[in-house]
N, C-alpha and C positions, 0 to 999 in steps of 0.2 A: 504494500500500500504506500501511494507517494505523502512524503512529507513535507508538513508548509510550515512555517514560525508564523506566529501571530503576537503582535506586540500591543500591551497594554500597560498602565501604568506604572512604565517605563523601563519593562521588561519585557523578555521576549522567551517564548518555550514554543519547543516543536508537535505538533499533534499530526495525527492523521487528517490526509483530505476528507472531506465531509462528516469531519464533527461539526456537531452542534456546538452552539454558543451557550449553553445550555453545560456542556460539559465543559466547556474551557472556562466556564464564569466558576468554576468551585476551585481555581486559581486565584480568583482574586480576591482583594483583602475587603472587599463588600462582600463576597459571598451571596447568603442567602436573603440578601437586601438586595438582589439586580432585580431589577426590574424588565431590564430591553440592553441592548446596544445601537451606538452609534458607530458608522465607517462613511468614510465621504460624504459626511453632514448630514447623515441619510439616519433613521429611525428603524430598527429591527426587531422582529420578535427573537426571542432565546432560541424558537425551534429551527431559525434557519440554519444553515452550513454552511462552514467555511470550505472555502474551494481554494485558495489561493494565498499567498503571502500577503499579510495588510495589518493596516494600523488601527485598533476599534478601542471604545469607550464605553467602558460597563455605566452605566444611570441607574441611578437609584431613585427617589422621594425626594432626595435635596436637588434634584434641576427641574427644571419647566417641563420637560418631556415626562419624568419621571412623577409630577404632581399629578399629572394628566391621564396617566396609565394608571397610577392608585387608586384617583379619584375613580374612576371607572369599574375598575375594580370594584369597588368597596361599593357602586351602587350595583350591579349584578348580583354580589353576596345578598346583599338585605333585601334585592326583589327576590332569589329564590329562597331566604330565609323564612319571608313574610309566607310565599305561598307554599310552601311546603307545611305553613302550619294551618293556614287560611287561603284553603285553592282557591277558591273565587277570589281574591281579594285582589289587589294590585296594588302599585304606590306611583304617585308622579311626584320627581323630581321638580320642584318649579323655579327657585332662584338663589343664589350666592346670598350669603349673610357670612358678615368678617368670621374665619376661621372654618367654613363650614359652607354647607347648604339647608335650604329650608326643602321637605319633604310632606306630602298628604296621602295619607295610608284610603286607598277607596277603598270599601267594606260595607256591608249591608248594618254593621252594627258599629259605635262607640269603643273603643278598647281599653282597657285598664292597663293601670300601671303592670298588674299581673301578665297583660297577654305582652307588652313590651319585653317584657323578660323573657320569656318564652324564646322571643326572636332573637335576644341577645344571645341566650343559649344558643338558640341553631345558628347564627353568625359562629360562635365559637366552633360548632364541630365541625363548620361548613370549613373553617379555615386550619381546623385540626385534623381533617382528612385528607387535607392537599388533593384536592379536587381541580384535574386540570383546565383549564380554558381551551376548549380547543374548537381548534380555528377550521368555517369551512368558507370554500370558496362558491359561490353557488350563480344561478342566469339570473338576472333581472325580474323576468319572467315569472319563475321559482320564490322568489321573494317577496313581490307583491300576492301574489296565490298563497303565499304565507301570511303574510299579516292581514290579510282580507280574511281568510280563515279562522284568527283570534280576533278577530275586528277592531284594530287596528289601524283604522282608516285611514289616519293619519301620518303613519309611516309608511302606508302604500302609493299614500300621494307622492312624497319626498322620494320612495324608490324610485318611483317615474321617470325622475331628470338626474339620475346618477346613472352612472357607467356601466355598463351589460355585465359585470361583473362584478357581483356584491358579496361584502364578506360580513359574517356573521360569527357569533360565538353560543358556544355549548356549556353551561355547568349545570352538573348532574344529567337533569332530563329536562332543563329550560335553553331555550334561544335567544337570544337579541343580538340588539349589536348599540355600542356608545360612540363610536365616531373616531375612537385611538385604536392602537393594539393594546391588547390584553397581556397583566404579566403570564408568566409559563401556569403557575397556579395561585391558589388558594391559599397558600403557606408564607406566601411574599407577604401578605396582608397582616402585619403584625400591631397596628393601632390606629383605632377606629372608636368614637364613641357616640349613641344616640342619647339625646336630650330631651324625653315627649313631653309638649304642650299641651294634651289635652286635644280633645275634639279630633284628632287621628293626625294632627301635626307636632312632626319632629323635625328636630335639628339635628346632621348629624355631621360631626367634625372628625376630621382627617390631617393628620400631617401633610408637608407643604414643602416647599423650597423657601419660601419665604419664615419659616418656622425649624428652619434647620433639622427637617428633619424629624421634630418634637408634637405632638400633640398638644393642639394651643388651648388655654384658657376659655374655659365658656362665663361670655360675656352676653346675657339676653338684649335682642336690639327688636324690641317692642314696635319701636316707630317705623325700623326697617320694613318690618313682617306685614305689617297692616298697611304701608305706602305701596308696598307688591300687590296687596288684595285689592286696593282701589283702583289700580289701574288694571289688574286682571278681571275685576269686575266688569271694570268699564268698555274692558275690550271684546267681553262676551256679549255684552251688549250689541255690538257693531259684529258678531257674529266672525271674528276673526280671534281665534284663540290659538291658531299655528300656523306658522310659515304657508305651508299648502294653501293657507285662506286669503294669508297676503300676497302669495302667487294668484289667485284665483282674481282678485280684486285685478290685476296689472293683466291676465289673460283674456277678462271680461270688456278690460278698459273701462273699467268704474274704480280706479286706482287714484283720482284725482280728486273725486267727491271724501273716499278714504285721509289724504292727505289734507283736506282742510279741516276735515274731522281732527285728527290728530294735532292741527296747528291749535284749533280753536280747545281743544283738551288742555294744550301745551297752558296756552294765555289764560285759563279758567284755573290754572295748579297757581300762575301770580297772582294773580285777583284775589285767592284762597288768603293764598303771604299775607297781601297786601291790607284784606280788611281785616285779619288779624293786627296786626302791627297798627290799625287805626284803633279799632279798639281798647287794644292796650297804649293809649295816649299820653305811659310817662318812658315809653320805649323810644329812644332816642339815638343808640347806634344799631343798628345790622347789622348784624354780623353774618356775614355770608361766606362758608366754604366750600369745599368738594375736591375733589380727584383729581390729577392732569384730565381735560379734555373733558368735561364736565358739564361744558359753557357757562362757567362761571362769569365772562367779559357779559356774554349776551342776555343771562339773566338778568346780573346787574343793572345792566339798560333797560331792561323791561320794566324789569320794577321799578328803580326811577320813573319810569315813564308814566305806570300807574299812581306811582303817590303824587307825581305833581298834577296828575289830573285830580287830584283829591286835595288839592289844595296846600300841599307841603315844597318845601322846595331841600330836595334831596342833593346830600356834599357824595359825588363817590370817590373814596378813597382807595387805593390798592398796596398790599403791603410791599407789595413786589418790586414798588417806586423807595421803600428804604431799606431795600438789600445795600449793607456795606461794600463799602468800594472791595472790588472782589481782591483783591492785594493782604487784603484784612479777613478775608471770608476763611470760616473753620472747615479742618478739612475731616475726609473719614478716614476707616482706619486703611485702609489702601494709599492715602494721599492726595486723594482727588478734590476737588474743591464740591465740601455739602452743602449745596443751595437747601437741603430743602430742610435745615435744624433752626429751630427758633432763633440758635444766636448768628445767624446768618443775616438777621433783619436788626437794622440799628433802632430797638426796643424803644432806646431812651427818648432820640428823635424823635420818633414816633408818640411817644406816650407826652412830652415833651408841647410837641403841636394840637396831641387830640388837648390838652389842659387848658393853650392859649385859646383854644375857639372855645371850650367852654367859659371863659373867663370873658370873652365879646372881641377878641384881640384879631386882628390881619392875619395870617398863616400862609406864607411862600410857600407852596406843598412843591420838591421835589420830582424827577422823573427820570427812572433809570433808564440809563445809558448801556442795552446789554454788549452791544460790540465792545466798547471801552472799558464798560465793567467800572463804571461810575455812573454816583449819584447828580445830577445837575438840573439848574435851576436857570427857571422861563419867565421868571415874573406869573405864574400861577399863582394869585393871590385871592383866596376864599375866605370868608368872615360869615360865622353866624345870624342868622334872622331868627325873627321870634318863631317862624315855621318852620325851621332847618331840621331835618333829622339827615344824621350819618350812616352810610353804606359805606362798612369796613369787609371788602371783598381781599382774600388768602387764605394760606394753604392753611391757619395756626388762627385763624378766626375764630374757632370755637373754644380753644384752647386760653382758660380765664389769663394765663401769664402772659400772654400778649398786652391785655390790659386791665392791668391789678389791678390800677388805683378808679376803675367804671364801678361803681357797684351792681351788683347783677339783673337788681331792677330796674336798669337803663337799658337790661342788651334783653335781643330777640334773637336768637340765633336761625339760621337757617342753614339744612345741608342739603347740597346739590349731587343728584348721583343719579346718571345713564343707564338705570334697569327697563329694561323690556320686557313688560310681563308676556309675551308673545314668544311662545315654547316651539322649540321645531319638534318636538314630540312630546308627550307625555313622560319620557324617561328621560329628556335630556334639553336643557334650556340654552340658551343666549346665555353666553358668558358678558357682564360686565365689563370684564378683563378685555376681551376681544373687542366689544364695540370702544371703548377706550382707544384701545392703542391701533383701532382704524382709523379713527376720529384723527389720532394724531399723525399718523403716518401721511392721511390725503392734507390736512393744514401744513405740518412741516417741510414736505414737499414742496408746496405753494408758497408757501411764505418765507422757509429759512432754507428753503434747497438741501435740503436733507433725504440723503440718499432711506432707501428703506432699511438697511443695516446700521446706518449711524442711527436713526430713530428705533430700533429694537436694540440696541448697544444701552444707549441709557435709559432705556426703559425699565430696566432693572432696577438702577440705585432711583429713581422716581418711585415706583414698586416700594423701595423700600424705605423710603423717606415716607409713603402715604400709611404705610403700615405702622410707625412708629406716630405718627404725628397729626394725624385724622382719623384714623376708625377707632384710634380708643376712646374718642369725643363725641362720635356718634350718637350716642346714646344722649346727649345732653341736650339736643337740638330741640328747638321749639317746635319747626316744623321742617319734612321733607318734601324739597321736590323732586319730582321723577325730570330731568332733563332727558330723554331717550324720544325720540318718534316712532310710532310701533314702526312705520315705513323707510325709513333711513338707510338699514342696509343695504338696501334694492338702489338705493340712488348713491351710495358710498362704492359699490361694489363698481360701480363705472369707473371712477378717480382711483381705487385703489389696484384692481386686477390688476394696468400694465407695470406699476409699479412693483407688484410681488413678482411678477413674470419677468423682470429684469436681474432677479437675484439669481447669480451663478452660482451653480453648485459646489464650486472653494469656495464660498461663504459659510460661515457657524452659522447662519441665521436661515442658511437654506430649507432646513428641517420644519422649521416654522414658519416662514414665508410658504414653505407646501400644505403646509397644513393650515392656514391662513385661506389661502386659493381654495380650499378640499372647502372649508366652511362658506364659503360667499357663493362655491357651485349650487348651493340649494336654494338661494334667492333667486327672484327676475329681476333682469335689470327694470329700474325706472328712470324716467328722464327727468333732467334735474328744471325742468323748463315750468314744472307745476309745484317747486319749491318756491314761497315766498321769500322776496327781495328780503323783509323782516326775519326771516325764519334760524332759529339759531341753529338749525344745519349751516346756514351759509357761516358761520365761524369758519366752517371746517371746509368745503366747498369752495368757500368765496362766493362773488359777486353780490354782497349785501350792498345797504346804501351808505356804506363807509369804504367802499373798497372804489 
């Protein structure tokens, strides 16, 4: 039998042609944490074979590839856990909550804390049998006749416009498929925990890359959970609850009546803001944060634009204008310059000028300079009115050390966050994550000429600036808005496609850029021509009436 070396973390030993990857990963010093391998940027299952001499990388749960195969994992476990104990039952996945996802067990009855258990149990044996995943390749054809047969509707739609060749997974005697590869088995699966809410919702959190690894802290986000049901309410309304519907709308060509639906949705979540914040009449800053890509610029203006119809005359402020001259900027532990840590913003300044306007004083408000990476000043001069209320839009808005000396009955908070309650199936939702960093990939492009590599380059330490510095504040917010358009991807997917399709395969980022393309193949394009000029897609788009 011919022999090849295969080099991996920074070693090399010789095996036979066509081992598995599978047998060469019980070399490495991850062991029974691989997940998959990477060779030529490319994403593998363990059961493929090596054929040839080449350089691969064992992944685990601490990278992005590796979050995404656990994550997947870990919901196949718990749908054949559920039904193995309650066949009829079923569960839909419906959206990201920091650390975790939110989960609705469907059942003809209520469950007790008792029957949760139950399931915990069968998760454990399920993952103490090492129960393999195994992968079939099957026709189109084959596949829809499949889910039409468990009715399924909804992922027989979505089969329609993928590739004649669909791949599926098996554990025990159930089928599905989540949209990654699957680890080799059930045994990878070493931490996992369910959280029930009552009424047949769970929360169930999973180690991360962004958690090194660790099973994170359950922190309940009340506001999160019920800002998903208003808008998944609102979307059942309009009869569009998955992908397939909002393809149907765009095939029908009643895609555009859809789109002012969701504008005027949009404008009805400010108005919501807005007569709260009238109401409470001794609230006096805004506090407004959210996520890279968030449209926290375009919210801003909205609002504004509602309270001065209401008779206020709104100061907007961004903290972004008193980031220290970057010369002075703290760095992380790699070196780099951390824009996104509180003492990255000159506090003092800041707290400094919000004192002089409350005191009736003139205030030069600053405007950073990001190419020079200074602060500089336009004669922007603003001064309090007896109607003036402040809009403090940043990353650290909600976060009270930004501005100790406010007392808390001054500030409203607000957080802004891009969920789409619009599921491509019942097992598997819209990633926040994703529409995020399309959002930025088509604005960066436009705006800052940012290849699609340099924008998923630092998407990470943003990733991990938002993680330390906004969703633990989450919870504290007055009120959430959904900045997401159920319709948006279908009109993002035009600006971003040639973009990911330029990404060469020597790229790290190839693997994701592919996978990137694989998700936007399940929208229809739509034309950006029935996006309003106003519309805060055009942030990310362009041609608004500031461009």
């Amino acid at each position: 039998m011919k022999k090849i070396k295969i080099t991996f973390e920074n070693k090399t030993i010789e095996v036979e042609e066509n081992t598995t990857y599978l047998q060469i990963s019980k070399e490495s010093k991850l062991k029974d944490s691989v997940l998959g391998i990477k060779k030529n940027n490319e994403l593998f299952p363990l059961t493929r074979k090596a054929i040839e001499d080449e350089k691969i990388e064992f992944i685990d749960v601490k990278s992005i590839e590796g979050t995404k195969m656990y994550k997947a994992a870990i919901k196949f476990i718990l749908e054949v856990a559920l039904k193995s104990i309650f066949p009829t039952s079923d569960i839909n996945y419906l959206h990201s909550v920091p650390g975790g996802m939110l989960g609705e067990i469907k059942y003809d009855k209520i469950l007790a804390e008792e029957d949760i258990s139950k399931i915990k149990q069968e998760i454990a044996n399920i993952i103490d049998s090492n129960y393999e995943f195994k992968k079939y390749n099957i026709l189109k054809k084959e596949a829809i006749e499949f889910y039409e047969k468990y009715n399924y509707y909804e992922k027989a739609i979505n089969v329609k416009i993928c590739d004649e060749i669909i791949t599926i997974y098996k554990l025990k005697d159930y089928l599905n498929y989540y949209y990654v590869p699957m680890p080799y088995s059930s045994k990878y699966i070493k931490l996992l925990e369910l959280k029930y809410l009552g009424n047949n919702r769970l929360i169930i959190l999973y180690p991360s890359n962004l958690t090194n690894g660790n099973l994170p802290e359950y922190v309940h986000h009340e506001n999160i959970i019920n800002a998903y049901y208003h808008g998944k309410n609102w979307l059942k309304k309009l009869n569009a609850p998955y992908v397939g519907d909002l393809n149907n709308f765009v095939s029908n060509r009643t895609i555009k009546g859809f789109i002012e639906s969701c504008e005027l949705h949009f404008t009805d979540e400010i108005k919501r803001a807005c007569d709260n914040i009238i109401r409470n009449n001794d609230k006096k800053f805004i506090m407004i944060a959210g996520p890279s890509s968030s449209g926290k610029t375009t919210t801003s203006r909205v609002l504004a634009s509602y309270l001065r119809s209401k008779g206020y005359d709104p100061i907007c402020l961004s903290t972004d204008d008193y980031f220290v001259n970057r010369q002075d900027n703290p760095k992380d532990e790699h070196g780099n310059y951390d824009y996104e840590c509180l003492n990255a913003i000159d506090t003092k300044t800041f707290n400094d000028d919000l004192n002089k306007l409350l005191e009736g004083k003139e205030v030069n408000v600053p405007t950073y300079n990001f190419i020079t990476g200074k602060r500089e000043y336009h004669n922007n001069i603003i001064q309090l009115k007896e109607n003036s209320i402040i809009l403090i839009e940043g990353l650290h808005s909600l976060n009270d050390d930004l501005t100790p000396h406010i007392p808390s009955r001054y500030k409203y908070k607000i957080y802004l966050s891009p969920f789409i309650p619009l599921n491509i199936d019942r097992h598997n939702y819209i990633s926040t994550l994703d529409l995020r960093l399309i959002r930025r990939i088509v604005r960066d492009n436009r705006t800052r000429g940012y290849t699609v590599s340099e924008v998923i380059e630092k998407w990470q330490s943003v990733r991990n600036g938002e993680e330390k510095y906004i969703f633990p504040y989450t919870h504290q917010a007055d009120i959430i808005i959904n900045t997401a358009l159920a319709y948006e991807l279908g009109v993002l997917k035009v600006y971003a496609e040639p973009l990911l399709l330029s990404i060469d395969t020597d790229s790290k980022y190839y693997e994701e850029a592919r996978r990137l393309l694989k998700f936007l193949k399940i929208f229809y394009s739509i034309t950006s021509e029935y996006v309003s000029k106003n519309s805060i897609l055009r942030e990310f788009i362009g041609g608004n009436n500031n461009d």
